[in-house]
C-alpha positions in Angstrom: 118.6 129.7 39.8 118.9 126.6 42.1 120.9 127.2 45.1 123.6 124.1 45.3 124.2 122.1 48.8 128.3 122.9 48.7 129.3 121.0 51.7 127.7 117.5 50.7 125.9 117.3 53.5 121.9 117.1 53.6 120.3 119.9 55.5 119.4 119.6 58.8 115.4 118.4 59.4 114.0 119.0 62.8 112.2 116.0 64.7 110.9 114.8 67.7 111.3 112.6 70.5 110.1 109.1 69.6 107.5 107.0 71.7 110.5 105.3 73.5 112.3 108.3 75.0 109.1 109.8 75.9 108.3 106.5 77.5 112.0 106.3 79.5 111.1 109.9 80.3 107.6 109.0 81.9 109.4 106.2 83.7 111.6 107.7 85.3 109.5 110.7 86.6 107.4 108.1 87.9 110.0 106.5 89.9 110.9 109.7 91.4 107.5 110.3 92.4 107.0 107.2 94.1 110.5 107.3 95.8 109.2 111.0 97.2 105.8 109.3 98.0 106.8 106.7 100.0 109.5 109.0 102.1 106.5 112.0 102.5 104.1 108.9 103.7 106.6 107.5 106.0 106.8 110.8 107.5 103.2 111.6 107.8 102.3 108.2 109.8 105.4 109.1 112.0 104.0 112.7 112.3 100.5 111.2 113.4 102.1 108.6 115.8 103.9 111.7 117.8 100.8 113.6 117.4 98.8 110.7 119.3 101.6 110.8 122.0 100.6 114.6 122.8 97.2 113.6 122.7 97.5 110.8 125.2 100.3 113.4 127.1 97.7 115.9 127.5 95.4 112.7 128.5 97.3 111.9 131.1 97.1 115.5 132.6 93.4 115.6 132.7 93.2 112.8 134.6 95.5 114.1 136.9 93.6 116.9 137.4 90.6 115.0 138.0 92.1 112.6 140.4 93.3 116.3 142.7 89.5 116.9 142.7 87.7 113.4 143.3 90.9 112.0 144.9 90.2 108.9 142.2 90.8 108.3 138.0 87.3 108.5 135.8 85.6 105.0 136.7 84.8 102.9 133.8 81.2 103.8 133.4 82.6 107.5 133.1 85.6 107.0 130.8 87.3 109.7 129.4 84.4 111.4 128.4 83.7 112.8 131.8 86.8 114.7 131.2 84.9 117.3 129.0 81.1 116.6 130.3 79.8 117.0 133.7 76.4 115.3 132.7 78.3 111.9 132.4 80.1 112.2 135.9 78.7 109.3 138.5 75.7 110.3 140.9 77.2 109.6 143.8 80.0 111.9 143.1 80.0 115.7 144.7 79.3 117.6 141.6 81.0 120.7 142.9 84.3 119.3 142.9 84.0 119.4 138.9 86.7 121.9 138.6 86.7 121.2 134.4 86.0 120.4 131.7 90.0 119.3 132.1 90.4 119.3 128.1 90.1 122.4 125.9 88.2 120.1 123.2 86.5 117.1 123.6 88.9 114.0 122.2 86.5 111.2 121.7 88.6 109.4 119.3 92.6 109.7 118.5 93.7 110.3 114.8 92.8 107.1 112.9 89.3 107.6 114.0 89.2 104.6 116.6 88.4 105.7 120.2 90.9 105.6 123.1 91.6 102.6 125.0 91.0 103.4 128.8 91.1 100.8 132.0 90.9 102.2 135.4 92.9 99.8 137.6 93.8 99.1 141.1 95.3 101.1 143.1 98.4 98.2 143.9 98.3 97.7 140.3 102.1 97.4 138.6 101.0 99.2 135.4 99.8 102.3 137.1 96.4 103.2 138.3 95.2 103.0 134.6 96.0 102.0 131.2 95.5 104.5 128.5 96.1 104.1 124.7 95.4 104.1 121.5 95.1 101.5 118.8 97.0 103.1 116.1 97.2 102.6 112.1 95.6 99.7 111.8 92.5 100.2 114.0 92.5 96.9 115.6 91.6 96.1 119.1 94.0 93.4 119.2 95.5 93.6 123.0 98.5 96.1 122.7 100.3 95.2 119.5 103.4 96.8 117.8 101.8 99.3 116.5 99.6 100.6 119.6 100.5 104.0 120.5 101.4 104.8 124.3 101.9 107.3 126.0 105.3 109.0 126.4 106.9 107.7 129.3 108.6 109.2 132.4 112.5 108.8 132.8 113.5 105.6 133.9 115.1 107.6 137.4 111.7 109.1 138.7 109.9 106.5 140.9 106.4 107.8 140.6 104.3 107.0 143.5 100.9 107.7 142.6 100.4 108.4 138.9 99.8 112.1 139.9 104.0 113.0 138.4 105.3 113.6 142.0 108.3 111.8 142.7 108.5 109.4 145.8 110.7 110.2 148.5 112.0 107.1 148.4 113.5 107.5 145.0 117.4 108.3 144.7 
């Protein structure tokens, strides 16, 4: 006996998704994954640029601490380097005031692998007694460009006299 489709209606079949939705599908995950890329890179380089402002922060403190014990910043023969090794501090300088090294780890070069850019200057300079920074994403020693990374500044109210953080007496 033949059993007899009562409802005129054919019976259901099963099937797949065809090429195209699974295509629309495929698109559209990959947008989302590229509009999640792009936010997660934007936040990384931003992570590395604050990163580099420690860095240079932490910089800055060193040298302080050199300049209390040599009463001067790291000439440019010494660089920053004399920061973390003795064996590179000038011969005519007394030794035994090397109170450091004045970094926990030596920082040769700041996160996009390009070494720091340091200038001892003169004392009357109007930049400071030295300029320190790095080059940033793209790498390029190209005279402080946009994307250079400095170092955090002080308020705009403390009149810094010496580049050792101590506010002048003159200020207000």
């Amino acid at each position: 006996m033949e059993l007899q489709n009562t409802t005129g209606r054919r019976p259901r079949v099963a099937r797949g998704f065809s090429l195209v939705e699974v295509m629309i599908v495929i698109a559209i995950i990959l947008a989302l994954m590229a509009i999640v890329g792009i936010n997660v890179f934007g936040r990384r380089d931003q992570a590395d640029i604050q990163l580099t402002q420690v860095d240079l922060k932490n910089m800055e403190n060193a040298l302080k601490g050199f300049r209390l014990d040599f009463g001067r910043f790291p000439n440019e023969e010494e660089g920053l380097a004399v920061l973390w090794d003795k064996e590179l501090l000038d011969p005519d300088a007394d030794e035994a005031s090397w109170s450091g090294p004045y970094l926990d780890e030596p920082m040769p070069r700041d996160r996009w692998n390009s070494e720091w850019y340091y200038e001892p200057l003169e004392a009357d300079d109007d930049e400071g007694p030295y300029i320190l920074y790095s080059y940033g994403p793209n790498t390029e020693d190209d005279d402080r460009q946009e994307d250079d990374v400095l170092p955090p500044r002080r308020s705009s109210d403390e009149d810094m006299d010496d580049g050792l953080g101590i506010p002048s007496s003159s200020g207000g």
